[in-house]
Biopython code that builds the backbone (N, CA, C, O; Angstrom):
import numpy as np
from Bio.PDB.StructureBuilder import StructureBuilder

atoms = [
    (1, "UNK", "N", (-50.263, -23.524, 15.542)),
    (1, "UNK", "CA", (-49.652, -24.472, 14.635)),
    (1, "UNK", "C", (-48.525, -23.760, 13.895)),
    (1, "UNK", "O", (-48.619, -22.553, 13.670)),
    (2, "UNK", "N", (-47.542, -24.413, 13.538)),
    (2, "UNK", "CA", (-46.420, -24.171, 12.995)),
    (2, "UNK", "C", (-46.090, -24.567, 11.717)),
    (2, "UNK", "O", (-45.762, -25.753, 11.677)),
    (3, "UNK", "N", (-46.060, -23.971, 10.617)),
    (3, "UNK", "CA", (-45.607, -24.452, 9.370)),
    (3, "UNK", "C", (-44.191, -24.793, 9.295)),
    (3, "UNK", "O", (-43.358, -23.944, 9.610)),
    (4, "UNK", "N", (-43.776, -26.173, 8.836)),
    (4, "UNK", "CA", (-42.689, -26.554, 8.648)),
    (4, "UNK", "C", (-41.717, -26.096, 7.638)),
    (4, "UNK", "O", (-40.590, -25.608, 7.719)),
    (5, "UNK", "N", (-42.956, -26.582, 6.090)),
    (5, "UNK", "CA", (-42.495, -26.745, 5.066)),
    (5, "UNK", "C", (-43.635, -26.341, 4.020)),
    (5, "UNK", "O", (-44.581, -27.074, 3.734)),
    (6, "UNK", "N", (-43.359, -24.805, 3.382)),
    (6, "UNK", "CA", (-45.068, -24.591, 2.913)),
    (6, "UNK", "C", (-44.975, -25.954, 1.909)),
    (6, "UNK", "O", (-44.035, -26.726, 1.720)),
    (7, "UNK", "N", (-46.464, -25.924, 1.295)),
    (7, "UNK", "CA", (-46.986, -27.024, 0.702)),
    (7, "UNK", "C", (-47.359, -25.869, -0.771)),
    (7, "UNK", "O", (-47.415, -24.643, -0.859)),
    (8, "UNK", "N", (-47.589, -27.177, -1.928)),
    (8, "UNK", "CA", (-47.394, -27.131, -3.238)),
    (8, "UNK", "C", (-49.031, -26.407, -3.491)),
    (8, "UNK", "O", (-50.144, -26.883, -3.267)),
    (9, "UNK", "N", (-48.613, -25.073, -4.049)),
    (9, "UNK", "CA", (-50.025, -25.133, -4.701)),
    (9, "UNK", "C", (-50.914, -25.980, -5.396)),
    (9, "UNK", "O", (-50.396, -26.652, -6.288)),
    (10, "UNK", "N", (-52.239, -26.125, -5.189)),
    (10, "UNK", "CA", (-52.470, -27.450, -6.362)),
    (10, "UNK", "C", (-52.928, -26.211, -8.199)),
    (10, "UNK", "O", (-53.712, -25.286, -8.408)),
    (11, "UNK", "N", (-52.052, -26.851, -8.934)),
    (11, "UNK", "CA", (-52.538, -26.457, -9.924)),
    (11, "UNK", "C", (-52.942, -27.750, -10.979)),
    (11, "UNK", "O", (-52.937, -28.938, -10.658)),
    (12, "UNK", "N", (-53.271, -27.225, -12.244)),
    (12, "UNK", "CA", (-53.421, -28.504, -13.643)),
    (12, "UNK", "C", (-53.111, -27.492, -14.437)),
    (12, "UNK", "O", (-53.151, -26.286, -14.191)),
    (13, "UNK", "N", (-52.548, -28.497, -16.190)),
    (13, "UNK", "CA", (-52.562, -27.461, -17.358)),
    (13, "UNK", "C", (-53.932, -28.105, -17.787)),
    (13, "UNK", "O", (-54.474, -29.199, -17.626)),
    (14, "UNK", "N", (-54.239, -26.921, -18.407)),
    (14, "UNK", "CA", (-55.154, -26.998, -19.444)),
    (14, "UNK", "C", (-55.416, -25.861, -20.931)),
    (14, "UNK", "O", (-55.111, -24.668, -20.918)),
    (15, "UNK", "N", (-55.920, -26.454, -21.898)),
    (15, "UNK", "CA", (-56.006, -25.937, -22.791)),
    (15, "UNK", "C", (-57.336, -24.937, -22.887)),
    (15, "UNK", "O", (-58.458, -24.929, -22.382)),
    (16, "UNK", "N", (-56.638, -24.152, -23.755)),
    (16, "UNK", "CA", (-57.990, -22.670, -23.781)),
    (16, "UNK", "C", (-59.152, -23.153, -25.092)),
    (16, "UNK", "O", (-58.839, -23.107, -26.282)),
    (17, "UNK", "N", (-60.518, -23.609, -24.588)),
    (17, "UNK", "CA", (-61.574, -24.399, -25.924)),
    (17, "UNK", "C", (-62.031, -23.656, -26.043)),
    (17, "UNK", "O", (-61.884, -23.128, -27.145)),
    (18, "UNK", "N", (-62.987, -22.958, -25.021)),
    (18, "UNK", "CA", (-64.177, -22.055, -24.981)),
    (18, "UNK", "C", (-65.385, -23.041, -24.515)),
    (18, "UNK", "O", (-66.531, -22.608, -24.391)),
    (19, "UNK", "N", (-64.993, -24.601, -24.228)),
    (19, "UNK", "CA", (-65.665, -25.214, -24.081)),
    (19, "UNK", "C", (-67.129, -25.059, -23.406)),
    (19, "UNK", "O", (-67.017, -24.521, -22.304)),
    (20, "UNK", "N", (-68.024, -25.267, -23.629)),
    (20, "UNK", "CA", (-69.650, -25.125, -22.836)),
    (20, "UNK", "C", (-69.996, -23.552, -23.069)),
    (20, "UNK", "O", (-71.186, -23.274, -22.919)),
    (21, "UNK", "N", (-69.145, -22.511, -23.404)),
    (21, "UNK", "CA", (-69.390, -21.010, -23.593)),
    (21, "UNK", "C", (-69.513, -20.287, -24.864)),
    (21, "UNK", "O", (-69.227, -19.089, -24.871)),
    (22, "UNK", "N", (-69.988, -20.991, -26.173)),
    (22, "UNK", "CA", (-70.491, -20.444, -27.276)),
    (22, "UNK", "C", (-68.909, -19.688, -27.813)),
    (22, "UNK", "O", (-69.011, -18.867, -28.725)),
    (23, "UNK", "N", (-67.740, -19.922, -27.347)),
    (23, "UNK", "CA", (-66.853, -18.867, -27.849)),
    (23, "UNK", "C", (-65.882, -19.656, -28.477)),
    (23, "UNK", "O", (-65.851, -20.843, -28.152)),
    (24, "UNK", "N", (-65.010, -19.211, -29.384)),
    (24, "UNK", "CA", (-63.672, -20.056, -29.923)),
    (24, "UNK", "C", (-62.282, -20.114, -29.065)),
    (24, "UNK", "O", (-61.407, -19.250, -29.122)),
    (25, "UNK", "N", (-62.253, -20.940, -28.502)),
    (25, "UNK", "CA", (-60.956, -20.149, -27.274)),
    (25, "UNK", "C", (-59.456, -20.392, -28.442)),
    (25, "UNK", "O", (-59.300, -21.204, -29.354)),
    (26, "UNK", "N", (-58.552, -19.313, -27.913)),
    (26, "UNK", "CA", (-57.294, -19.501, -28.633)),
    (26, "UNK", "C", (-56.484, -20.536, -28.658)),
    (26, "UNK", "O", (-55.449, -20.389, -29.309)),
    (27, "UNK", "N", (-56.715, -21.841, -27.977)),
    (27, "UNK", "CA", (-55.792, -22.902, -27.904)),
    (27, "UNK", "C", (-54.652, -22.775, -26.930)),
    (27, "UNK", "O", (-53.697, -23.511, -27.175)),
    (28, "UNK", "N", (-54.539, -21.886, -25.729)),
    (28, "UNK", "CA", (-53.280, -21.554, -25.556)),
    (28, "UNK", "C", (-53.879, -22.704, -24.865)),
    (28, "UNK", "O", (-55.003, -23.198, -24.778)),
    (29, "UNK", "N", (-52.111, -23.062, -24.178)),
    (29, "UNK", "CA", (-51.878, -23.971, -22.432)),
    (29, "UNK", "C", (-51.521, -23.159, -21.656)),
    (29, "UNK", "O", (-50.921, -22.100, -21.839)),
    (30, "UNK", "N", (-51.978, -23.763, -20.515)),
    (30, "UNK", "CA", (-52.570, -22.698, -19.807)),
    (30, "UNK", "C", (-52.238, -23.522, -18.360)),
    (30, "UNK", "O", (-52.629, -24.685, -18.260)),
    (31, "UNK", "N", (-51.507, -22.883, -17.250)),
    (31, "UNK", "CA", (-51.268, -23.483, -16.292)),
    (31, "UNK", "C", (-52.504, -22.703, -15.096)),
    (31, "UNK", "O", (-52.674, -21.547, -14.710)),
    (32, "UNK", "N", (-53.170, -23.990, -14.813)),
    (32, "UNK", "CA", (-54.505, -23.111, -14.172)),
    (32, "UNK", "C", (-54.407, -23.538, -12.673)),
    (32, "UNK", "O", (-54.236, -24.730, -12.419)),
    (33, "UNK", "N", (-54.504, -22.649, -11.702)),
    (33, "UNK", "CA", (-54.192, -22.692, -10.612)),
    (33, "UNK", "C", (-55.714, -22.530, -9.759)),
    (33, "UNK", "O", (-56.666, -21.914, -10.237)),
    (34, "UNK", "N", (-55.734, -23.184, -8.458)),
    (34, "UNK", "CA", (-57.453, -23.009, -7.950)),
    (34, "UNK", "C", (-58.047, -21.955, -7.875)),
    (34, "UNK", "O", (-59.270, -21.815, -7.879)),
    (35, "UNK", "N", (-57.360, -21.251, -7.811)),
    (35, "UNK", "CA", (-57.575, -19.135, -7.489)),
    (35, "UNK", "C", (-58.225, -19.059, -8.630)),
    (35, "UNK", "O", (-59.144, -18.249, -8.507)),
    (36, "UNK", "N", (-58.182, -19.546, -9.742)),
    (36, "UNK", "CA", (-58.450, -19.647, -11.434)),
    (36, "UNK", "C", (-59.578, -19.905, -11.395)),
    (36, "UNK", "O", (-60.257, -19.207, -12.148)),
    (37, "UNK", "N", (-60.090, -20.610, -10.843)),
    (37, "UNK", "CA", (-61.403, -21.665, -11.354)),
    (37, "UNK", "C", (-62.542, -20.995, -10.513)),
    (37, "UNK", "O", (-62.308, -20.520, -9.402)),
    (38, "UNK", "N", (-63.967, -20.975, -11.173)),
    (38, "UNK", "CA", (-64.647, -20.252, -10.466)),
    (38, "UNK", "C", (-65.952, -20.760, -10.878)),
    (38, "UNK", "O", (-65.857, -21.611, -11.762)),
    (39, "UNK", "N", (-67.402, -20.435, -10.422)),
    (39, "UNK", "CA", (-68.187, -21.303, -10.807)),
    (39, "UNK", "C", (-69.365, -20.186, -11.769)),
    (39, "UNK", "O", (-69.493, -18.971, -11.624)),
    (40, "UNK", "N", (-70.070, -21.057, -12.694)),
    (40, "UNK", "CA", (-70.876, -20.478, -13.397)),
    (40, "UNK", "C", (-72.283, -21.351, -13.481)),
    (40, "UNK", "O", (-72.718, -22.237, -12.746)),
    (41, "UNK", "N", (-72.658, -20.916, -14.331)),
    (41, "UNK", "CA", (-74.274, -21.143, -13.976)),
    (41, "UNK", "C", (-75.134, -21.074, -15.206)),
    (41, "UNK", "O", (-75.518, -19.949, -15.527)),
    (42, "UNK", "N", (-75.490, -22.077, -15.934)),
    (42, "UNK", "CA", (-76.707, -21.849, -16.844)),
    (42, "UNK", "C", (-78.445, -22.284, -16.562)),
    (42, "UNK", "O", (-78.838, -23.451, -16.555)),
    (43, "UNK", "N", (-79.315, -21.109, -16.348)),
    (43, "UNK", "CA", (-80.557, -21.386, -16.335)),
    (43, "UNK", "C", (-81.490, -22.027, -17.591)),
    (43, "UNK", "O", (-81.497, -21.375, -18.635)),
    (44, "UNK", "N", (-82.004, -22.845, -17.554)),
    (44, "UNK", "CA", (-83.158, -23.957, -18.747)),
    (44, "UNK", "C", (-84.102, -22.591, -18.866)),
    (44, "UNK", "O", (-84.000, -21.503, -18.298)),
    (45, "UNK", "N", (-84.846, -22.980, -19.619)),
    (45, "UNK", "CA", (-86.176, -22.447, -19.626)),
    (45, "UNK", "C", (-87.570, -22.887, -18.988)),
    (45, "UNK", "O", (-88.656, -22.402, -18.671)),
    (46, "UNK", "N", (-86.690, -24.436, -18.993)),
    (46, "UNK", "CA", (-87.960, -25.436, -17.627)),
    (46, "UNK", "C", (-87.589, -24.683, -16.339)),
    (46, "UNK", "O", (-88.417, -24.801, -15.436)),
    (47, "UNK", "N", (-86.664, -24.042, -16.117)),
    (47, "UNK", "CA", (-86.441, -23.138, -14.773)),
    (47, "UNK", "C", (-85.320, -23.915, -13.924)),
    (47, "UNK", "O", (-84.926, -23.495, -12.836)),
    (48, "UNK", "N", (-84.873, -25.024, -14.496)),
    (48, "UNK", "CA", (-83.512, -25.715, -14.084)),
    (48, "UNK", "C", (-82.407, -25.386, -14.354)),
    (48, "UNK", "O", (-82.264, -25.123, -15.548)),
    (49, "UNK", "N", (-80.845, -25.203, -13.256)),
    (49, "UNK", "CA", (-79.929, -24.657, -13.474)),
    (49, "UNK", "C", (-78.850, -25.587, -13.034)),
    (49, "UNK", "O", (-78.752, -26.292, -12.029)),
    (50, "UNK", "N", (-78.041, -25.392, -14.092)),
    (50, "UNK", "CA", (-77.147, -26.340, -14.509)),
    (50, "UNK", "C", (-75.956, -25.272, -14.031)),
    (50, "UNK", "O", (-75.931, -24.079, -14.334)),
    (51, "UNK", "N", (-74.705, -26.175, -12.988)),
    (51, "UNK", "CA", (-73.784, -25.572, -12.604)),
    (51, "UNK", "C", (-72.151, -25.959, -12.749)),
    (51, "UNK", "O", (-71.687, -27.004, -12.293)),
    (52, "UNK", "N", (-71.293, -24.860, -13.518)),
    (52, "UNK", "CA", (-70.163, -25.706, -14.398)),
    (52, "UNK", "C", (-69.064, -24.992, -13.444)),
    (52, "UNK", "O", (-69.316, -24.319, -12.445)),
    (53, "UNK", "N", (-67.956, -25.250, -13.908)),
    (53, "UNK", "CA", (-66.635, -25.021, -13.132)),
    (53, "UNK", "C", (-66.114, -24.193, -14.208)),
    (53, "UNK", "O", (-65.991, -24.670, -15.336)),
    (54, "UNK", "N", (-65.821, -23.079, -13.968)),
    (54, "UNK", "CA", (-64.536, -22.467, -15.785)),
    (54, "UNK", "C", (-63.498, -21.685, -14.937)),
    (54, "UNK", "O", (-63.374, -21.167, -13.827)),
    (55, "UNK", "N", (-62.936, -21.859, -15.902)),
    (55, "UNK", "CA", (-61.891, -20.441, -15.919)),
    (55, "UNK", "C", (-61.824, -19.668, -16.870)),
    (55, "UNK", "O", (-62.686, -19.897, -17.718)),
    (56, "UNK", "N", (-61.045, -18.699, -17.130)),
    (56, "UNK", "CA", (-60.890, -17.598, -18.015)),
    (56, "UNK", "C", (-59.711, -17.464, -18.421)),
    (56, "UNK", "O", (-58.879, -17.113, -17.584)),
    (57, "UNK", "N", (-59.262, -17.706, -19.864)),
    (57, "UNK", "CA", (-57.880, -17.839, -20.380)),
    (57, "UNK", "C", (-57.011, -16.440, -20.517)),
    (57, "UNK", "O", (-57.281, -15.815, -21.542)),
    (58, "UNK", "N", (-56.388, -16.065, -19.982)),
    (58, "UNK", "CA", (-55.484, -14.732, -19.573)),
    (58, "UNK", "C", (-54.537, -14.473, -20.935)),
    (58, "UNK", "O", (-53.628, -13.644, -20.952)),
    (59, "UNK", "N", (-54.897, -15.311, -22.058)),
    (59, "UNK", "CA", (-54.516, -15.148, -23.601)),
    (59, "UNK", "C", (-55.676, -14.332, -24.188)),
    (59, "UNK", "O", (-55.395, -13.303, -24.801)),
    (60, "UNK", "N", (-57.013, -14.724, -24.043)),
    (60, "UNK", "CA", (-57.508, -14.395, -24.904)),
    (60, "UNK", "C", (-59.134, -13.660, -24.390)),
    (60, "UNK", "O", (-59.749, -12.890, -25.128)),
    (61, "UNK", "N", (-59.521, -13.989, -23.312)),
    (61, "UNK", "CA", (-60.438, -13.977, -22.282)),
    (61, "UNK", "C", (-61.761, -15.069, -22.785)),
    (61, "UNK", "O", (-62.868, -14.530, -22.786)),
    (62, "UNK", "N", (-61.719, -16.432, -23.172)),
    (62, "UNK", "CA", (-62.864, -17.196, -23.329)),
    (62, "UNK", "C", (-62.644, -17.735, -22.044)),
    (62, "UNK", "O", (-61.738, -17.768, -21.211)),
    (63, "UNK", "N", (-64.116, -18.256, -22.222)),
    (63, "UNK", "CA", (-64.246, -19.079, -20.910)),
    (63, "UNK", "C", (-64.006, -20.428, -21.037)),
    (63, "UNK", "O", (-64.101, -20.629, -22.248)),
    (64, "UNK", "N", (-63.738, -21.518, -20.467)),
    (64, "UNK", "CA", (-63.705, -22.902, -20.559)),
    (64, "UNK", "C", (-64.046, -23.554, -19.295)),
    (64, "UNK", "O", (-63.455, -23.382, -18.228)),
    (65, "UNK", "N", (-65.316, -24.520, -19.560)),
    (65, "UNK", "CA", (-65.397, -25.286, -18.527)),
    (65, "UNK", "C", (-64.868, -26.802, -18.769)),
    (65, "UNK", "O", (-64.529, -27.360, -19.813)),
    (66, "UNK", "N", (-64.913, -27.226, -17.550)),
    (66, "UNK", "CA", (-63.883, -28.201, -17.132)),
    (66, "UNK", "C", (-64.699, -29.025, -15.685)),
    (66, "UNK", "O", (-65.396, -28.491, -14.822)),
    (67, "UNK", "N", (-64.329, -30.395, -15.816)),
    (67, "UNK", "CA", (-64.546, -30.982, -14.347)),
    (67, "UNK", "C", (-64.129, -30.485, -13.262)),
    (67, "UNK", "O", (-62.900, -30.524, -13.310)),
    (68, "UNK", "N", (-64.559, -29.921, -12.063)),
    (68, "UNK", "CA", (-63.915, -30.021, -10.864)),
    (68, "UNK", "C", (-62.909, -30.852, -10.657)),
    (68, "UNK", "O", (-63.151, -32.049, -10.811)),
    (69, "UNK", "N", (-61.442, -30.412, -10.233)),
    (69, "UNK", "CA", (-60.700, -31.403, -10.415)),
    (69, "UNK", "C", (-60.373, -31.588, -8.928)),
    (69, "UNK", "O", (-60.019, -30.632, -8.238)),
    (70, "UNK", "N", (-60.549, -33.367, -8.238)),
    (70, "UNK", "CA", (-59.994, -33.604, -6.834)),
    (70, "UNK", "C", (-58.873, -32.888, -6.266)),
    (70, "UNK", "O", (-57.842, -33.054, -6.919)),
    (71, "UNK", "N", (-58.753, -32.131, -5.235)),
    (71, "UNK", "CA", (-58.042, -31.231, -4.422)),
    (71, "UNK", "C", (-58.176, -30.065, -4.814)),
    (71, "UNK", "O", (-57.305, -29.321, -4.363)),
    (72, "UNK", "N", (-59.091, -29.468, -5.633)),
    (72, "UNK", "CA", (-59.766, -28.455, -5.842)),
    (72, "UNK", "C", (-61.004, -27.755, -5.019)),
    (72, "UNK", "O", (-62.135, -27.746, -5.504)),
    (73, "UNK", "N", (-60.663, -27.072, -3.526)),
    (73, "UNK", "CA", (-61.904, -26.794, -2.962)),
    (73, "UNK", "C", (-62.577, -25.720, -3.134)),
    (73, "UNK", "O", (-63.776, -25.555, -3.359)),
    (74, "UNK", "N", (-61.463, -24.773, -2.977)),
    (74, "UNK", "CA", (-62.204, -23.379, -2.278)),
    (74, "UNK", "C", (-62.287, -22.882, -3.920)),
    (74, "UNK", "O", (-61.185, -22.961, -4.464)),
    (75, "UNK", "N", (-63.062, -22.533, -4.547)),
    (75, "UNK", "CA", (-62.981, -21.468, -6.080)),
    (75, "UNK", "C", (-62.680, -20.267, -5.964)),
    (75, "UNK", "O", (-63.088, -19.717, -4.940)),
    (76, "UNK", "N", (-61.919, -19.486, -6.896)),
    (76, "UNK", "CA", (-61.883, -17.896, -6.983)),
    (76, "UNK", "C", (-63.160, -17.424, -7.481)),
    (76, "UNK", "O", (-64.192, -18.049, -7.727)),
    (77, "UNK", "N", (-62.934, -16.437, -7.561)),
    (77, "UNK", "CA", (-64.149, -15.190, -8.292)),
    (77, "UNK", "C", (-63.840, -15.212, -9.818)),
    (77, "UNK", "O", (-62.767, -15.250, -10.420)),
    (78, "UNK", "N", (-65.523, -15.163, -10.374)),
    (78, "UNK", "CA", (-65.182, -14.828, -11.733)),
    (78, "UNK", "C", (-64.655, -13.134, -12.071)),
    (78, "UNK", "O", (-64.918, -12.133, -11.404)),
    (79, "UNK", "N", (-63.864, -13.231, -13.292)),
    (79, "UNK", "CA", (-63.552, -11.989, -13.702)),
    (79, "UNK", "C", (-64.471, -11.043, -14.106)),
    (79, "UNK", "O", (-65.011, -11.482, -15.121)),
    (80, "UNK", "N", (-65.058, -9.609, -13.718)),
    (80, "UNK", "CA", (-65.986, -9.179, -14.775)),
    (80, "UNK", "C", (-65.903, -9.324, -16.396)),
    (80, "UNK", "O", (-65.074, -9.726, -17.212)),
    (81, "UNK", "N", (-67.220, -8.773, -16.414)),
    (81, "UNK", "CA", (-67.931, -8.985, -18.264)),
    (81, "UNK", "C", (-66.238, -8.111, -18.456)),
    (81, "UNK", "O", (-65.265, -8.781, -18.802)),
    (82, "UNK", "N", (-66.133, -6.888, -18.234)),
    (82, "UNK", "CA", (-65.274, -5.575, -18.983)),
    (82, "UNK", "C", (-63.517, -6.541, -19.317)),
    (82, "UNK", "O", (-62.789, -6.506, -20.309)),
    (83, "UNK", "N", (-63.402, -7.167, -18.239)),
    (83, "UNK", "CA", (-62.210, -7.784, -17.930)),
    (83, "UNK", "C", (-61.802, -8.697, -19.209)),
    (83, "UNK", "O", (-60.889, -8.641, -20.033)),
    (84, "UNK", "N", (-63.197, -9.792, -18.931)),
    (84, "UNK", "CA", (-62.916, -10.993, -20.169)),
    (84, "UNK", "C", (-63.005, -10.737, -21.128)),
    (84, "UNK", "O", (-62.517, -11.624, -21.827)),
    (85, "UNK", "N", (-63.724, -9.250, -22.180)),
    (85, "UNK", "CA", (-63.767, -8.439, -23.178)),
    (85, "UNK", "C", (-62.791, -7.970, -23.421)),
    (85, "UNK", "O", (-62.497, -7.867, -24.612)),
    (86, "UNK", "N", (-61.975, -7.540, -22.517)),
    (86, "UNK", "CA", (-61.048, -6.755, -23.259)),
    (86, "UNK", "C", (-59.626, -8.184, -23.357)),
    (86, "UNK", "O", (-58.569, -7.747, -23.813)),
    (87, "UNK", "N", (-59.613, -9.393, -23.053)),
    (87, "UNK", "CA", (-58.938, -9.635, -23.408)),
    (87, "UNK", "C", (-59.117, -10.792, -24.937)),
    (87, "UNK", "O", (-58.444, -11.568, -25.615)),
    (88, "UNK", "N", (-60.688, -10.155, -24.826)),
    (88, "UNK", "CA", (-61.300, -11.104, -26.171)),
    (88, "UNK", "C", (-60.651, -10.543, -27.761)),
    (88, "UNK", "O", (-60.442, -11.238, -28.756)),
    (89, "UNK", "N", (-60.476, -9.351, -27.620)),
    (89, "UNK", "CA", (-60.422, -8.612, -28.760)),
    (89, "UNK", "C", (-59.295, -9.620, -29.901)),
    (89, "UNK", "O", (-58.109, -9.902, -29.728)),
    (90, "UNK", "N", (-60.206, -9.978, -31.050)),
    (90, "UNK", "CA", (-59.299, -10.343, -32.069)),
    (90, "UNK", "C", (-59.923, -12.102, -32.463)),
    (90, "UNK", "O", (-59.710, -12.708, -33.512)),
    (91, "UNK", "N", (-60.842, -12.681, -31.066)),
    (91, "UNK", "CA", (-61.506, -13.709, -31.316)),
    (91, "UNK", "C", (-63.254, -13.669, -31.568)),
    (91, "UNK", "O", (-63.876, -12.608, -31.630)),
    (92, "UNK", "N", (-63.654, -14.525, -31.648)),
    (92, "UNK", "CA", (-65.018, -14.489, -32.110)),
    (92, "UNK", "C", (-65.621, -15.501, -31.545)),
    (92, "UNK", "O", (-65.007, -16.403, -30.975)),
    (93, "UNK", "N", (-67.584, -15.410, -31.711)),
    (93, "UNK", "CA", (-68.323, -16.215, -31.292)),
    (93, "UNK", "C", (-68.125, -17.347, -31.967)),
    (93, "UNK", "O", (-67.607, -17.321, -33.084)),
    (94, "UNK", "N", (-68.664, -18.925, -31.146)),
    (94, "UNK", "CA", (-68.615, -20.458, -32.290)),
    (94, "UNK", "C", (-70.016, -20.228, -33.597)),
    (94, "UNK", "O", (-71.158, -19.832, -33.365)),
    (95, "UNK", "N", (-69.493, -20.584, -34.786)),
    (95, "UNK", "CA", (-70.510, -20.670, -35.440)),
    (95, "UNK", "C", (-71.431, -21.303, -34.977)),
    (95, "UNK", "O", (-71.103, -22.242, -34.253)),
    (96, "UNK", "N", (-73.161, -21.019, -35.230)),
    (96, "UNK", "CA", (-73.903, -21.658, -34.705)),
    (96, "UNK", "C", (-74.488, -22.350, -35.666)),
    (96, "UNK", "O", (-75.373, -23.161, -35.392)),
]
sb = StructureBuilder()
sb.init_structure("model")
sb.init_model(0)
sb.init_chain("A")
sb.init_seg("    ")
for serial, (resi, resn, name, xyz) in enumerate(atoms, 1):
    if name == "N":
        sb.init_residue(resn, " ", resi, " ")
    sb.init_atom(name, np.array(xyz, "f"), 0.0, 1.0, " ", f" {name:<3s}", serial, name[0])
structure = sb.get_structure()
């Protein structure tokens, strides 16, 4: 097969919440591309696991989850713990 005409990455903007991850995200916008998005995972204590979509804001390192968005297939890898720490420095946990 022959490529004609490459084709458009699919990206979305989105804003940095910290949403579903206990953290304050910095508010940036944030142009998030599929390579971005990666999947995570919270276990219950009934032993049920609940499975979210995030990314990691390259401002500040919170996490934010988000819907799977249509034409979104293949996910990237999450960033390590060391990675999203060091770009945390200067934000904090959500009050609980």
């Amino acid at each position: 097969m022959k490529v004609l005409e490459k084709g458009k990455p699919w990206s979305k903007q989105y804003k940095c919440t910290g949403k579903g991850n206990n953290r304050v995200g910095c508010g940036a916008k944030l142009e998030v591309y599929q390579e971005d998005l990666y999947e995570t995972r919270h276990e219950g204590y009934d032993g049920s696991t609940d499975y979210y979509t995030t990314f990691c804001c390259s401002e500040c390192g919170a996490e934010t989850d988000i819907e799977l968005p249509s034409g979104a297939e293949e996910l990237g890898s999450r960033p390590s713990e060391g990675e999203r720490k060091s770009r945390f420095v200067g934000y904090q946990r959500r009050p609980e």
